[in-house]
N, CA and C of each residue as an Amber inpcrd file, in Angstrom:
protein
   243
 155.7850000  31.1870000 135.9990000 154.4750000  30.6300000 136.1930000
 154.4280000  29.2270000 135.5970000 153.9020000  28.1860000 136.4340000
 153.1900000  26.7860000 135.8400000 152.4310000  26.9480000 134.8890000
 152.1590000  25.8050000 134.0460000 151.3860000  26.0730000 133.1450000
 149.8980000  25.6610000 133.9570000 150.3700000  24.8650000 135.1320000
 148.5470000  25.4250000 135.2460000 148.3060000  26.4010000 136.3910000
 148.9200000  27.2040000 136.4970000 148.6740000  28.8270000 138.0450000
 147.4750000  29.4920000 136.9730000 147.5110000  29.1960000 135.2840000
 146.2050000  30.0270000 134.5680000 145.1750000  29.9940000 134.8250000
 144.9580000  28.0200000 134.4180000 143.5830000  27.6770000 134.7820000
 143.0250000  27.7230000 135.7260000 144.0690000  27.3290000 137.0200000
 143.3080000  27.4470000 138.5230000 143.1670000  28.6590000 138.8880000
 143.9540000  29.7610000 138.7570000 143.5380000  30.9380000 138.5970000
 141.9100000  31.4570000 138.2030000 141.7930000  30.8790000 137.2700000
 140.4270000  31.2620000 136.6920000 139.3330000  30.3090000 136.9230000
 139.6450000  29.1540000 137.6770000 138.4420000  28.7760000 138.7080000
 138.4880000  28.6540000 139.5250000 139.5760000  29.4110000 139.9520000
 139.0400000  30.0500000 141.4250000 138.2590000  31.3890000 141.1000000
 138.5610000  32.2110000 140.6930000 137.3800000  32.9320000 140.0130000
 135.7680000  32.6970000 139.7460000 135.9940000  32.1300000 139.1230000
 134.3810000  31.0880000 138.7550000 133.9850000  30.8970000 139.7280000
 134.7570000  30.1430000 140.5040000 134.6540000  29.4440000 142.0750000
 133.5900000  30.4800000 143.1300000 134.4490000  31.9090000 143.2040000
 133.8370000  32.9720000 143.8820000 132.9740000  33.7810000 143.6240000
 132.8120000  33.6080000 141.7910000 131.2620000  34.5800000 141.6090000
 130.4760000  33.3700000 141.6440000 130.3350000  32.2310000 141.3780000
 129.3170000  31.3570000 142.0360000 128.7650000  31.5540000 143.5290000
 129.6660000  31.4940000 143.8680000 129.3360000  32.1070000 145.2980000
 128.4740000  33.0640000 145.7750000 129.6700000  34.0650000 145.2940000
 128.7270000  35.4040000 145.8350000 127.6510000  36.0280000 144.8090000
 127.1830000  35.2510000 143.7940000 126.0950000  36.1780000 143.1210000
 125.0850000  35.5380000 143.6340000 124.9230000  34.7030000 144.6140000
 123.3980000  35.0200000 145.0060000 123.0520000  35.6450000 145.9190000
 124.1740000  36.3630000 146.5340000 123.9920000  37.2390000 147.7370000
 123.5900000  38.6060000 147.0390000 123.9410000  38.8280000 145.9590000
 124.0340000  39.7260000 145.3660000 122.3920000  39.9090000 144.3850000
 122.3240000  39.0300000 144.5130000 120.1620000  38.5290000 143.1270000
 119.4950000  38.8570000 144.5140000 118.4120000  40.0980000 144.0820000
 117.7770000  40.0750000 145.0550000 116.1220000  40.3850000 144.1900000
 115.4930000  39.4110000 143.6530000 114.9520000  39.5240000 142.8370000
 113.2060000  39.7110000 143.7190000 112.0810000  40.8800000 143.0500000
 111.1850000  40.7340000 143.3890000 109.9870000  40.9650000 142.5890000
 108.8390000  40.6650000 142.9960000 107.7890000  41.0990000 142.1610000
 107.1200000  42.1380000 142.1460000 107.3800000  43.5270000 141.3280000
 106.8910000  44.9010000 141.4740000 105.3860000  44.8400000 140.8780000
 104.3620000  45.4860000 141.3220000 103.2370000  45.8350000 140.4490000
 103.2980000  47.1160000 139.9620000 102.8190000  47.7570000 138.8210000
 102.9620000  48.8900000 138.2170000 101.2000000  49.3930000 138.2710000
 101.1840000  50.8490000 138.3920000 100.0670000  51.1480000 138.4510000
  99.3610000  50.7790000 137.6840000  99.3330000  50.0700000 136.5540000
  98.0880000  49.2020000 135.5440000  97.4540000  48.1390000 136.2200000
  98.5000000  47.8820000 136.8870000  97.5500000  46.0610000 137.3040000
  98.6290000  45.1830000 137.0600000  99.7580000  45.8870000 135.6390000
 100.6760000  44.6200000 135.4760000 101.6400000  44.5330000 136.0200000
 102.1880000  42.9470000 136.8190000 103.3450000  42.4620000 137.8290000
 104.8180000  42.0190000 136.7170000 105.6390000  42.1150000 137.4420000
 106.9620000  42.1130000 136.5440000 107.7750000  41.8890000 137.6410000
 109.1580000  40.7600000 137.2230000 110.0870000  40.5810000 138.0690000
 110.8980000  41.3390000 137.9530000 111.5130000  42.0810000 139.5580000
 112.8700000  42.9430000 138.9560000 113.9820000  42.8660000 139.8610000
 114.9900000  42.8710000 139.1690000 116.3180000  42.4220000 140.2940000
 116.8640000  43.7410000 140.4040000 116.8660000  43.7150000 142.4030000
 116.9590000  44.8660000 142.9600000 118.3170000  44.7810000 143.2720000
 119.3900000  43.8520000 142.5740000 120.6600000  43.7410000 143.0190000
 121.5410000  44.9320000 141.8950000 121.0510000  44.9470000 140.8840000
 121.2590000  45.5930000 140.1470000 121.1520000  47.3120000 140.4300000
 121.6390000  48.1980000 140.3790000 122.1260000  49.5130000 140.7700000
 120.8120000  50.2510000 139.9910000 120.1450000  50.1690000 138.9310000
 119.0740000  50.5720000 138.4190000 117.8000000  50.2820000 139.4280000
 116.9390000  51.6970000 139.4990000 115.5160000  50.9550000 139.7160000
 114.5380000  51.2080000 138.8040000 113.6640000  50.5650000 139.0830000
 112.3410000  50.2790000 137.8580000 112.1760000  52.1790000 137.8130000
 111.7310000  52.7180000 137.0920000 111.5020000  53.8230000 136.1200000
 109.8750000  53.6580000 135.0940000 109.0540000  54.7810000 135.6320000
 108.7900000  55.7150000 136.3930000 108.3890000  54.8960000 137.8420000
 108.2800000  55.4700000 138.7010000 107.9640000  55.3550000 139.7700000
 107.2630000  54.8640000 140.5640000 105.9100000  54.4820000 139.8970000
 104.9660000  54.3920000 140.1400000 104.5930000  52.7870000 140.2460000
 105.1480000  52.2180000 141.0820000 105.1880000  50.6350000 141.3360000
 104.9360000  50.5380000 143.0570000 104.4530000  49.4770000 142.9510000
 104.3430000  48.2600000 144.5440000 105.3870000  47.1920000 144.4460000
 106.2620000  47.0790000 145.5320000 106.9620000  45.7150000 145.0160000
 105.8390000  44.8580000 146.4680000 105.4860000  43.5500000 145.6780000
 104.8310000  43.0580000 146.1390000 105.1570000  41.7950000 147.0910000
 106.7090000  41.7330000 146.9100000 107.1530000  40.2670000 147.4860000
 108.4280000  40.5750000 148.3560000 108.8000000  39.9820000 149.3480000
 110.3240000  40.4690000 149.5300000 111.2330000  39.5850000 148.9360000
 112.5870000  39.3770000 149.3810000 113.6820000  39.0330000 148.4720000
 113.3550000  37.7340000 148.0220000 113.6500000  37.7070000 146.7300000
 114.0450000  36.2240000 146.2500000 115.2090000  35.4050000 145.8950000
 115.4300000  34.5720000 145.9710000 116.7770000  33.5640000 145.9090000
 116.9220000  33.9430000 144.3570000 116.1350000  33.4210000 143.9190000
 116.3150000  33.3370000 142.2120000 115.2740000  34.3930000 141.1420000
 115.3810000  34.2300000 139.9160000 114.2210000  34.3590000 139.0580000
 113.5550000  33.9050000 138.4950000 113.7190000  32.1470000 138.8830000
 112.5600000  31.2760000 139.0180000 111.6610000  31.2670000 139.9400000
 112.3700000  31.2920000 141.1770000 111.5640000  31.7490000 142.2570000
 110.8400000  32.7070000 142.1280000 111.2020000  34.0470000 141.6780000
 110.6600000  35.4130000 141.4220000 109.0390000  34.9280000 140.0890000
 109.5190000  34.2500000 139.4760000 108.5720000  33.9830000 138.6970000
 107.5320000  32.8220000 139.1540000 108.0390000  32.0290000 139.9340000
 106.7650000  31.1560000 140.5420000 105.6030000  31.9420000 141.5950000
 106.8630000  32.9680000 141.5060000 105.7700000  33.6800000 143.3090000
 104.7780000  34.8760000 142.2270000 105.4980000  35.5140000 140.7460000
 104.6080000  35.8590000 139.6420000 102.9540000  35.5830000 139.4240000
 103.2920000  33.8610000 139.4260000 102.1820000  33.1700000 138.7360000
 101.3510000  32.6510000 139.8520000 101.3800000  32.7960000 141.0370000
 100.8640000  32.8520000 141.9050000  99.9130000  33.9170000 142.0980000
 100.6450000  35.2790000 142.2820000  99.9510000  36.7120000 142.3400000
  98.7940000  36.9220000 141.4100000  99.4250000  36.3130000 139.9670000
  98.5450000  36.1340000 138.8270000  97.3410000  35.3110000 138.7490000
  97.2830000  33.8210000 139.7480000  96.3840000  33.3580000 140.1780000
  95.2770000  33.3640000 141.0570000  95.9920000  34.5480000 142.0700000
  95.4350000  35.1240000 143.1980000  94.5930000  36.6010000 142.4240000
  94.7340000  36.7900000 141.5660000  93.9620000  37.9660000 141.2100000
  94.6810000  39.3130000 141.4420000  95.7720000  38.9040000 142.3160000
  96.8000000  40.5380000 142.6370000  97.6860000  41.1260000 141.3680000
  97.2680000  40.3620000 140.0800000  98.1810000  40.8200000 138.8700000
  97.7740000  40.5210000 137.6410000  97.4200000  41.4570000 136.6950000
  96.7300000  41.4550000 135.6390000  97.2200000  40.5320000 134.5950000
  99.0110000  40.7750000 134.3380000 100.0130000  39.4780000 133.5640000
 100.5520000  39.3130000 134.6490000
């Protein structure tokens, strides 16, 4: 091995979860039966716990995004926080 097959090795790596983790963030805004809204990334193998939610938005790019479309809902009166 070269001494550099390491480094490029490992950004090409970098290279490809840049990539593919935003295919993978699928972030949205759930309401919970209180009133209160919360962002939750549905890319993740967990879901929100107990049950008893609305997701209120469909997919988001980010969790800035997820949180601008938040403070919106929150402005609109559809979310208590």
């Amino acid at each position: 091995m070269t001494r550099w097959s390491l480094p490029i090795a490992a950004a090409t790596l970098l290279a490809a979860l840049a990539v593919t983790e935003p295919a993978h963030a699928a972030y949205r805004v759930i309401k919970w039966s209180t009133g209160i809204c919360q962002v939750w990334n549905f890319g993740l193998p967990t879901r929100p716990f107990p049950y008893d939610y609305r997701v209120l938005t469909g997919p988001l790019p980010s969790f800035a995004a997820a949180t601008r479309a938040k403070t919106r809902l929150f402005r609109a009166g559809r979310c208590l926080i």
